[in-house]
C-alpha positions in Angstrom: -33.3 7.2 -34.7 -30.9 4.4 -36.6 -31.5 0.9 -35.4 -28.8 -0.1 -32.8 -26.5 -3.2 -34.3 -27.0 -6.3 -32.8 -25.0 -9.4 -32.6 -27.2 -11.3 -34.9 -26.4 -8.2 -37.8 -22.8 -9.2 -37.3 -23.0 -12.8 -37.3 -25.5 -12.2 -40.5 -22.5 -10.3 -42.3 -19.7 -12.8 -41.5 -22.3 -15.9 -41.8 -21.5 -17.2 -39.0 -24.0 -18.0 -35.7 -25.1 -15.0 -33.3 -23.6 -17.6 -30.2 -19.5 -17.4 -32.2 -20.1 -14.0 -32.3 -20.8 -13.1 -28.5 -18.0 -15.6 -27.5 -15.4 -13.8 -29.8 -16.8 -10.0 -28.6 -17.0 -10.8 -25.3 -13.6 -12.7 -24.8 -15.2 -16.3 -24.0 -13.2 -19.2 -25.6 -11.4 -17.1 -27.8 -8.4 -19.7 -28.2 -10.9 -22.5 -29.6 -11.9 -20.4 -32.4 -10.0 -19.8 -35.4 -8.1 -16.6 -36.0 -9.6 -15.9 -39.3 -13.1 -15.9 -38.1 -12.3 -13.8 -35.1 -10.4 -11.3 -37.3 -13.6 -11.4 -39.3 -15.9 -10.5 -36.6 -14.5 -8.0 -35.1 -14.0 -5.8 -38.6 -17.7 -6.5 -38.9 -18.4 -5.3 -35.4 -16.2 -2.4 -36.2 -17.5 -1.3 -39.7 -21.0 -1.8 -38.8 -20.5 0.2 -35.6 -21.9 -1.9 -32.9 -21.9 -0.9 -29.5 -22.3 -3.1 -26.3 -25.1 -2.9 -24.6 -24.4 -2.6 -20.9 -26.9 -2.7 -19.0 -28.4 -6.0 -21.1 -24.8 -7.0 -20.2 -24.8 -6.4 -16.8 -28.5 -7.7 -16.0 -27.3 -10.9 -17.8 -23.8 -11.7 -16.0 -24.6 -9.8 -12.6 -21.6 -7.5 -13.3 -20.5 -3.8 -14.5 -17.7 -4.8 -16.1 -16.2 -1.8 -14.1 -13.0 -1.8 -11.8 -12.5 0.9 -9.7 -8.8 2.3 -9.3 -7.6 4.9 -6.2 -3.9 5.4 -6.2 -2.0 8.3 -4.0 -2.2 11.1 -6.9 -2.9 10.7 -10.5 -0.9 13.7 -11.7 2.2 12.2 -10.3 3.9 10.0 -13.1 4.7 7.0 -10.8 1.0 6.7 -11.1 -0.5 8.3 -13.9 1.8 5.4 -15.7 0.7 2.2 -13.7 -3.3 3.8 -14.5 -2.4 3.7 -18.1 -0.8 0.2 -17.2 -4.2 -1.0 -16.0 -6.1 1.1 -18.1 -4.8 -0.9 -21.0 -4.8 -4.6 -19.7 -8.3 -4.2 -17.9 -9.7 -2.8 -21.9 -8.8 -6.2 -23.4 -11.5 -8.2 -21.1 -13.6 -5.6 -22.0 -13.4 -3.9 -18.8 -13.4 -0.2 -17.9 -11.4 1.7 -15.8 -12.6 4.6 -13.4 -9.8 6.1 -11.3 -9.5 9.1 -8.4 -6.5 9.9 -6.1 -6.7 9.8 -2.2 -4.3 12.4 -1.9 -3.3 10.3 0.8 -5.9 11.0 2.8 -8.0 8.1 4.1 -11.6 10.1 4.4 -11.0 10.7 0.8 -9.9 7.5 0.0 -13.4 5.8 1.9 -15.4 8.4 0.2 -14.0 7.6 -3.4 -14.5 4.1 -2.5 -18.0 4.4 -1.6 -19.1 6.7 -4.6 -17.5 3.4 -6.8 -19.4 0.8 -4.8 -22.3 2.9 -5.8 -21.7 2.8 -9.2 -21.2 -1.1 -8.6 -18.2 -1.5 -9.7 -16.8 -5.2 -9.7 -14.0 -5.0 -7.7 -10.8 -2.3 -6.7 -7.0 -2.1 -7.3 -6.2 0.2 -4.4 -2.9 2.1 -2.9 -4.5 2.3 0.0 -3.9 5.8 2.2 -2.2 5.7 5.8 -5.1 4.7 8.5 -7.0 2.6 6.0 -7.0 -0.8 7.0 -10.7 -0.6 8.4 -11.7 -0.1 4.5 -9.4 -3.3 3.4 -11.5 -5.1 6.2 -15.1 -3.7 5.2 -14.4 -4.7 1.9 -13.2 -8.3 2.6 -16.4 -9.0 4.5 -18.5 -7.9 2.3 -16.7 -10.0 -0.2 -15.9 -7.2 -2.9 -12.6 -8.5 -4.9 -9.7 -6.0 -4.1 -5.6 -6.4 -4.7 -3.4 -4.1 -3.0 -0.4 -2.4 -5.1 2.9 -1.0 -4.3 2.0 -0.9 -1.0 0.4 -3.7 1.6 -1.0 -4.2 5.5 1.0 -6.7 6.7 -2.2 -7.1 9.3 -4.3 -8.3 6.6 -4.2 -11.4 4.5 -5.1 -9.8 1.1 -4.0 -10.2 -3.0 -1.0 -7.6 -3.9 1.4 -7.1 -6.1 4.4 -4.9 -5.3 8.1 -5.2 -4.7 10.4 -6.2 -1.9 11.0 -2.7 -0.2 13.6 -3.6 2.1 15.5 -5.5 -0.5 15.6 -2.8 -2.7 17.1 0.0 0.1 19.4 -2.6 1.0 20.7 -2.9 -2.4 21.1 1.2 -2.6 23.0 1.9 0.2 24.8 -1.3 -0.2 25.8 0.0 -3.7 27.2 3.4 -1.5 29.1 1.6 0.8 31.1 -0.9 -1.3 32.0 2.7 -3.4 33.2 4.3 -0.2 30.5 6.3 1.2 30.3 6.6 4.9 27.8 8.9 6.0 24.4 8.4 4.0 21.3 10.3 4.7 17.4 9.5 4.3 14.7 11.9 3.5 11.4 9.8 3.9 8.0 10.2 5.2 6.5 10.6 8.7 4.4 7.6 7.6 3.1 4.2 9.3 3.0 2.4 6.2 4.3 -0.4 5.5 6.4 -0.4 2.3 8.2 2.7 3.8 9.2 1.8 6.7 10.8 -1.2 5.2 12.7 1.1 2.8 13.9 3.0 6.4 14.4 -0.9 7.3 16.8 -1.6 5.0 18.0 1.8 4.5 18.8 1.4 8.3 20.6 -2.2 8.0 23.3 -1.9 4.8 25.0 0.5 6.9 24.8 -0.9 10.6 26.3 -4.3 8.5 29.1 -1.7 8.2 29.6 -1.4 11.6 28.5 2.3 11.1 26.0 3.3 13.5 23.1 4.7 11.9 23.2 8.6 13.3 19.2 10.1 14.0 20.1 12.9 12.8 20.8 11.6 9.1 17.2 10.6 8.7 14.6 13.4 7.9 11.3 12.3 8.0 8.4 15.1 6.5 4.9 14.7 6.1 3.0 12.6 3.7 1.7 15.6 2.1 4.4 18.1 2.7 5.5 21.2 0.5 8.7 21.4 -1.5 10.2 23.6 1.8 9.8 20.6 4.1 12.2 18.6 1.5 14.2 22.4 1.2 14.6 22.1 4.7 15.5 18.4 5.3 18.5 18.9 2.5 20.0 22.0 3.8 20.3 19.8 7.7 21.4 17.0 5.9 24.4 19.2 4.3 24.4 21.6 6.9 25.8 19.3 9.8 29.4 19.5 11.3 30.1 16.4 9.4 27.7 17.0 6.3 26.1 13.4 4.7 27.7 11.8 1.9 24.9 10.6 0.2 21.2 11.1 0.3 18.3 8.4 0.0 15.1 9.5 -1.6 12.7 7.5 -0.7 10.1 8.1 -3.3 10.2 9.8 -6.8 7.9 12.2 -5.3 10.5 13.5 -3.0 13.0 13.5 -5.2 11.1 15.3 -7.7 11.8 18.7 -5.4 15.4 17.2 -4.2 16.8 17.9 -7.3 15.1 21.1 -8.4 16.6 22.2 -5.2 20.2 20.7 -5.4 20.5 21.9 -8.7 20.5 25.6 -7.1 23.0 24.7 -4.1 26.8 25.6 -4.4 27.2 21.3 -4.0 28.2 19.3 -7.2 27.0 16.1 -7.6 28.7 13.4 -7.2 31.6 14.9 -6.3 30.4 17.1 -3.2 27.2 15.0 -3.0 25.9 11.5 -4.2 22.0 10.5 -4.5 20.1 7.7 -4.5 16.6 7.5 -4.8 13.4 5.3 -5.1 11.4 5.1 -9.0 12.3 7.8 -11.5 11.0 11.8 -11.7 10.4 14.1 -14.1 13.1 16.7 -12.8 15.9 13.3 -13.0 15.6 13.8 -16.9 16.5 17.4 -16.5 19.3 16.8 -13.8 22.6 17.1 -15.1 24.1 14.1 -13.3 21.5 11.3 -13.7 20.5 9.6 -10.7 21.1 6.0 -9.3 17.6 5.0 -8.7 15.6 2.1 -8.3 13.3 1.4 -11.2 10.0 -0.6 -10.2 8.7 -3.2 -12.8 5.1 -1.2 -13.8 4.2 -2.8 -16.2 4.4 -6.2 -14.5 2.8 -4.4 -11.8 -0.2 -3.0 -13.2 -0.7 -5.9 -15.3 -0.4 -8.6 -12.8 -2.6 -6.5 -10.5 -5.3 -6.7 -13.0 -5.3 -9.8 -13.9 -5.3 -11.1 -10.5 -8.6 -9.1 -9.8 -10.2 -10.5 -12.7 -9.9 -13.6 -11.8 -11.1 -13.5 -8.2 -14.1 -11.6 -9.8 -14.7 -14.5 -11.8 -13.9 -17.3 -9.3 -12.9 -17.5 -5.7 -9.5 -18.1 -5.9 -6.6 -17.9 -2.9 -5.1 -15.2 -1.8 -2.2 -14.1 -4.3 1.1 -12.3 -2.6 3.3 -11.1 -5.2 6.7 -9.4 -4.7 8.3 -8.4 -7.7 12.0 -8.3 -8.3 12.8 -4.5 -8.6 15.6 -3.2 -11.6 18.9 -1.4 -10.0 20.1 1.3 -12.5 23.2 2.7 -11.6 23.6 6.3 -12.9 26.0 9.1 -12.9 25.1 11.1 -9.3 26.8 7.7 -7.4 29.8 7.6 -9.9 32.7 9.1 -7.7 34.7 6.8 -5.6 35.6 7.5 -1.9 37.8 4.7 -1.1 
C-alpha cells in the first residue's frame, strides 16, 4: 500500500515547518501568514495528494467536523439551493455537510436527528417540522449547537436566521391594493408554524388597513403535505365565488409551483382576469407566460449566515443570535394591470 502523506512531507516540499503547515490546512491564523506561503502549501498538499486524517483529527480537537442539515424537502429548489448555500460555506472551515428532509413530518425529523447525533455530528442547521419544539428543547439541554432557518419557535430563545414574514406579506398585498385590487385571496397551509401564520398575519392586515374586511372564505388553507388537487381545489373556490378574488397569495413557492401549472390550463388570463402574488420563486414561474410578482428571500445571506453562526457557537459559547433578514420585492408581469 503507498505511504499516506503527512504534513511534515508537505512542509518538507515547501521548506517550511510541519506547525505553518497545519495552521494554513486547517484554517487557524490564516490572516497572519503570508499569501505566498499559503498558496504554496496548499499546491503542495494538492500535488502530493494528502488527505486529512479524521479520526486523528477528531480524537485531537474533540470534534467531527460534521454539521448536520434537515430542511422540509431537498428536491424542492427553495432548499436544494440554501443546501448548496451551506454546502459551500461550511467546505471552506473544512467542514462537511450531511443533509435529509423531514418531509415535514416531525417523527422523521427526530429520527434523522438522532441517526446524526449518532454519527456525532458537531452541531445542526434545522427547518424544523410542525410539533417539533420538544427536539429544539432536547437539544438545548444537552447543549448541542443548533440555529434555526427560515422558520423559528417564538417559545424558544434559539440562534436563527430568516426574514421578517409579516413584513414581507404586508408589502404584497400592499403592492395590490395601492394598484386597485379589492378582493385578494390566500392559499396557505393548515399549519401552526410560525413564519406562516405571520405571512396570514400580514396578509390579513394590508387589507383590513383598507377598511376591507378580510372575507373567510378568501383564505384556503390545505395540508402541509397536500397533493396538487388540494391547491386544484382551493383555486377553482377562489375563482369560483359569486364575487370571484382578484388576486391570489401564494404563500410558499411550493404552492405556487402547482398554482400555475394549473392556471395556465384555466379559461382566466393573467393579469387581466387574475393577478398573483406569491412567496420565493418556482420552477413552473420560469415557464409561466406572465412572470410573477414574488417575494425573493436573500439565500445566500441565509445559508451563509446560518453557518457561520453555528460555527462559532461550536467553537465558543456565544449569545443567542436572532437574525431577520430584509427580503427583495420583485415586481413582475402577473400584478401589472391596474384596477383603479
Amino acid at each position: 500500500m503507498k505511504k499516506k502523506v503527512s504534513l511534515k512531507d508537505i512542509a518538507q516540499k515547501v521548506g517550511v515547518s510541519t506547525a505553518l503547515v497545519s495552521y494554513v490546512l486547517n484554517n487557524k491564523n490564516i490572516g497572519r501568514i503570508g499569501k505566498e506561503v499559503t498558496e504554496k502549501i496548499k499546491d503542495a498538499a494538492k500535488e502530493l495528494n494528502y488527505r486529512t486524517n479524521q479520526i486523528a483529527r477528531s480524537l485531537k480537537t474533540n470534534r467531527t467536523f460534521i454539521i448536520g442539515l434537515i430542511v422540509a424537502d431537498i428536491s424542492n429548489t427553495f432548499w436544494s439551493s440554501l443546501a448548496r448555500i451551506i454546502e459551500d460555506e461550511a467546505e471552506k472551515y473544512n467542514y462537511t455537510v450531511i443533509f435529509g428532509s423531514s418531509d415535514e413530518n416531525a417523527e422523521k425529523s427526530l429520527k434523522l436527528t438522532n441517526i446524526l447525533l449518532n454519527h456525532q455530528v458537531d452541531g445542526f442547521i434545522l427547518a424544523p417540522a410542525e410539533d417539533s419544539l420538544s427536539q429544539l428543547i432536547f437539544l438545548q439541554e444537552n447543549e448541542i449547537p443548533f440555529v434555526l432557518i427560515d422558520r423559528y419557535f417564538p417559545e424558544i430563545k434559539a440562534n436563527y436566521v430568516a426574514i421578517d414574514n409579516y413584513k414581507a406579506a404586508y408589502t404584497l398585498v400592499k403592492h395590490v391594493i395601492d394598484k386597485g385590487y379589492k378582493r385578494i385571496g390566500l392559499i396557505t397551509f393548515k399549519s401552526s408554524l410560525f413564519h406562516f401564520q405571520e405571512r396570514k398575519r400580514g396578509y390579513a392586515a394590508a387589507i383590513e388597513e383598507n377598511n376591507v374586511t378580510v372575507m373567510q372564505t378568501w383564505i384556503k388553507e390545505v395540508g402541509i403535505n397536500s397533493s396538487k388537487e388540494a391547491v386544484e381545489k382551493a383555486i377553482d373556490e377562489l375563482t369560483g365565488l359569486q364575487e370571484p378574488v382578484e388576486v391570489i397569495l401564494f404563500a410558499s413557492n411550493y404552492l405556487s409551483i402547482y398554482g400555475l401549472k394549473y392556471i395556465v390550463n384555466l379559461p382566466l388570463k393573467v393579469p387581466d382576469d387574475l393577478a398573483l402574488i406569491s412567496f420565493d420563486e418556482s420552477d413552473a414561474a420560469d415557464l409561466f407566460y406572465s412572470p410573477v410578482t414574488h417575494i425573493k428571500q436573500p439565500l445566500e445571506q441565509m445559508g451563509q449566515l446560518a453557518t457561520k453562526i453555528l460555527l462559532e457557537h461550536i467553537e465558543k459559547r456565544l449569545p443567542i443570535s436572532e437574525v431577520n433578514l430584509e427580503p427583495e420585492f420583485i415586481i413582475r408581469k402577473s400584478t401589472s394591470a391596474n384596477k383603479n
